[in-house]
N, C-alpha and C positions, 0 to 999 in steps of 0.2 A: 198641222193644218189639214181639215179635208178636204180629198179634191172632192169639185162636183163638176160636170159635165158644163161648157161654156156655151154650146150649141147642142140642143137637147136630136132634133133632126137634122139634118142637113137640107135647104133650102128655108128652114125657120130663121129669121136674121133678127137680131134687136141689138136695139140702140141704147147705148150704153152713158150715160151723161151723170153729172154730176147732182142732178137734179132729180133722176130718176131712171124708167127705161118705158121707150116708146118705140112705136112700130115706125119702120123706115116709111112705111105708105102716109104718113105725118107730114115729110119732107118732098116740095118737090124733083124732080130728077136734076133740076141747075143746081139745086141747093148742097148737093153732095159730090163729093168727090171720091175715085174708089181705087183702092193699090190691091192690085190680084199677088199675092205672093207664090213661088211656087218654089217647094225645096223638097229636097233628098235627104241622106245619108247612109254611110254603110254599102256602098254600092260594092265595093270589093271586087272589084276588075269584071264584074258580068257583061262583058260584053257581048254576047250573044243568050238568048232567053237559055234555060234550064231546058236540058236533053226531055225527050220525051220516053221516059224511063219507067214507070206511072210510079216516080214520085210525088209528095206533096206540091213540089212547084212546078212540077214539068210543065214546061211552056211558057212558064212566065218572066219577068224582066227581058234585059238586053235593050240594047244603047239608041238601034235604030226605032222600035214603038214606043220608048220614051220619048224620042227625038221629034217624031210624029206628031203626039200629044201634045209635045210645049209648043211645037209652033202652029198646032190650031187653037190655042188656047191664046199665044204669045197673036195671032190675027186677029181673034176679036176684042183685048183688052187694050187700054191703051196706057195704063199705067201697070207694070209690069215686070217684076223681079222673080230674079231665079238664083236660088242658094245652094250649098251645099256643107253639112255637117261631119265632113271628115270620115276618115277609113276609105278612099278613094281607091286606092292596092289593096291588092294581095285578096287573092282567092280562086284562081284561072290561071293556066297557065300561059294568058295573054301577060300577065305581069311577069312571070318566071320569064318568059321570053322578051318581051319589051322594055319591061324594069318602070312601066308608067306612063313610057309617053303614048302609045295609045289611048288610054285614060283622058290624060290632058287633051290631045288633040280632039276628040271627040267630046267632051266636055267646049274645049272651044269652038267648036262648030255649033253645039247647043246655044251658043250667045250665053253663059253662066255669066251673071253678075260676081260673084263672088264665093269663097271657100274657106274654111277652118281646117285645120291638121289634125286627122287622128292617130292616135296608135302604129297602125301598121304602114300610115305615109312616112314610115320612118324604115319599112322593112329591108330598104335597101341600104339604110343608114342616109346620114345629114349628106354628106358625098351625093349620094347617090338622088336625093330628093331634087338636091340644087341642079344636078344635071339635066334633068327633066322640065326645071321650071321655064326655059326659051318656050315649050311645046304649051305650056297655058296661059291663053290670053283675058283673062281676068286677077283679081290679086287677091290674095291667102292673108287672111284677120286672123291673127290670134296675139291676146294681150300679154298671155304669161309665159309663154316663152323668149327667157332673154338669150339672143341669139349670138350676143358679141363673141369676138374671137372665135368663130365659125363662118363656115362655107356660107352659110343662111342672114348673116348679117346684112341688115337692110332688103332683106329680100323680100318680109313681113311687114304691115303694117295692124296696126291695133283695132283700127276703124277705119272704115268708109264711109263718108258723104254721099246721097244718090240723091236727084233729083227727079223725081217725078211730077211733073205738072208743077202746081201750087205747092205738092209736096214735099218736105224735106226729110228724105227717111237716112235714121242713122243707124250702121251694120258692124256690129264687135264682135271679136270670135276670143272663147275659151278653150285650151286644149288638156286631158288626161292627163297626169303625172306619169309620166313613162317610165321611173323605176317600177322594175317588179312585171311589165310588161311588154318592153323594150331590150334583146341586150344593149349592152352597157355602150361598148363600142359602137353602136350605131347612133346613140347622142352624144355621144363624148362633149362638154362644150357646152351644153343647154340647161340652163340653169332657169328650173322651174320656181313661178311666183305663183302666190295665192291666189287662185281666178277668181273668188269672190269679191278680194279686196283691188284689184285690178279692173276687174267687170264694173264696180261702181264707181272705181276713178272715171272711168273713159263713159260710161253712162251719164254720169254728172256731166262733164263735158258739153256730151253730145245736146240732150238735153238743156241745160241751163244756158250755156255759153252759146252752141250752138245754133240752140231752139229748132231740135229737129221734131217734127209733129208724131213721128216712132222710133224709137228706138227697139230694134233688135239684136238679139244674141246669138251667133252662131256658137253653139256647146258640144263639145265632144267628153262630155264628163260622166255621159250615162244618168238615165231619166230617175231613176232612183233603189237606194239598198236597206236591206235590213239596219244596216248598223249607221252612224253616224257620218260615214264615207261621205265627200262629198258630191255632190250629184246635182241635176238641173232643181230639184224639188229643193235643193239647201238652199243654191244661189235663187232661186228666186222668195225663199221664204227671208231670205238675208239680204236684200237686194233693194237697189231703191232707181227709180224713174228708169229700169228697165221694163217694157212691154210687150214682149215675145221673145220666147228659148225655143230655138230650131233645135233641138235635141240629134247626138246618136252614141254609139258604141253600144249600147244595152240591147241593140236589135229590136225595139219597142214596136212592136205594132200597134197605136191607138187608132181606137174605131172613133174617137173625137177629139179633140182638143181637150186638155184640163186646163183649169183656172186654180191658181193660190195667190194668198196675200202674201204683198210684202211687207217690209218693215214700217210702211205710212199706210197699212191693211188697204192696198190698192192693189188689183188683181195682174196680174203676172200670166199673160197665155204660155200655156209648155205643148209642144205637141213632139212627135217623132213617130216616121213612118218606115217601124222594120230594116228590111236589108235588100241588097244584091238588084234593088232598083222595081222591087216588085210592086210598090206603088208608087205615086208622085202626091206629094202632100200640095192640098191647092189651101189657103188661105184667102178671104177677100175680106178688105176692110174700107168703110167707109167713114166720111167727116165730112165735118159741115164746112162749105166754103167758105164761109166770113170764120172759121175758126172761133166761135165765142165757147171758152169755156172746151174741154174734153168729151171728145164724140167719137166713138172708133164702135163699128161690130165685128165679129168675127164669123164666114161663114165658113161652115171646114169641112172639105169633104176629101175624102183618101179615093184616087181614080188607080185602079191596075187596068 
């Protein structure tokens, strides 16, 4: 499938309906409702911006100008989510030294809605993740990790219900097969399931049974590879009544949103923004209050 661009500029917005597509200035401002999304991944323990070294990033990220950002964006919006796509540890030696919980804590002072596990949330091993989890006050989506007979038991859930206003957004997390980039000993116990086949269980759910007005996917499977691996671009080409992959592991910097079809050739948002917290992906999406029919836009702009 090719991508193409979902939002050709950023502040261009269109509406997306089943009928066709129309300029939001169409609709009066009662008539729509608007969910600001706002997500990460990849942060890898930066908590403080990059030295000023005249590196590529010197200056950039760190936990407190994030922190800034979301709660002037998190004042003027009134519907309003904040995600994250997994690899939270390891890369500072705030982790070597803390083992995460500054992470978490700092994360839960952000007010994070919710989080997915990547790879290296495992660098201290299952032990060590569970120890940490008192320090975050939101909860960890991921489908295909079965966690029985481990520290981690019950400690996941597959999805999240949120309610925002009128809206019912529903939040599922995929995570990497950690053989091959995990040792062995730090998941002892985890026994990995198909996140495709997983992602459309709990989609269908959320969706049908639900009737949530979005369903999102929090994805740590990397946005996409040469070879048939799978990745966000498989599950959403395989995928069905999911409508946005919050991507990471692949370090992805998109300067837009991409759009693909899925299996009922309805469009599938994949976005992911980089690493180490150096920008914050903003999302807004808008729908028609009476709900007639499918109405969502996407406006996407990457703020560092």
């Amino acid at each position: 499938m090719k991508r193409r661009n979902f939002i050709q500029k950023a502040g261009v917005a269109t509406l997306l309906t089943s009928t066709g597509t129309f300029p939001l200035s169409a609709f009066a401002k009662d008539d729509l409702v608007k969910l600001t999304l706002l997500h990460t991944n990849d942060v890898h323990s930066r908590v403080e911006p990059f030295p000023m070294d005249g590196s590529r990033n010197e200056g950039r990220g760190g936990a407190a100008r994030r922190a800034s950002l979301v709660n002037k964006i998190r004042s003027q919006e009134e519907h309003l989510l904040l995600l994250d796509a997994g690899d939270i540890f390891q890369g500072t030696p705030y982790f070597n030294f803390f083992l995460g919980e500054l992470e978490f804590k700092l994360m839960s002072a952000m007010k994070y809605d919710a989080a997915t596990l990547g790879n290296h949330d495992f660098d201290a091993g299952v032990a060590g993740l569970h120890k940490q989890l008192p320090h975050a006050n939101f909860p960890f989506l991921v489908s295909n990790y079965d966690f029985r007979d481990t520290l981690m038991e019950g400690k996941t859930k597959p999805y999240k219900i949120f309610q925002k206003g009128p809206l019912k957004i529903g939040v599922l997390g995929v995570g990497i097969e950690l053989e091959g980039l995990v040792p062995p000993k730090h998941f002892k116990g985890v026994q990995y399931l198909d996140p495709v086949k997983q992602a459309n269980q709990y989609a269908l759910e959320l969706k049908k049974e639900q009737k949530c007005d979005l369903v999102i996917c929090l994805s740590h499977l990397g946005y996409r590879y040469r070879d048939n691996k799978v990745s966000d671009v498989v599950l959403a080409e395989n995928s069905r009544n999911i409508d946005v992959i919050i991507g990471g592991h692949t370090h992805t910097f998109m300067k837009t949103a991409a759009a693909y079809r899925n299996l009922d050739q309805e469009e599938v948002i994949i976005n992911q923004v980089g690493f180490a917290g150096i920008l914050l992906g903003r999302m807004d999406f808008y729908f028609e209050r009476n709900k007639k029919g499918k109405c969502m836009t996407c406006d996407n702009r990457l703020i560092g």
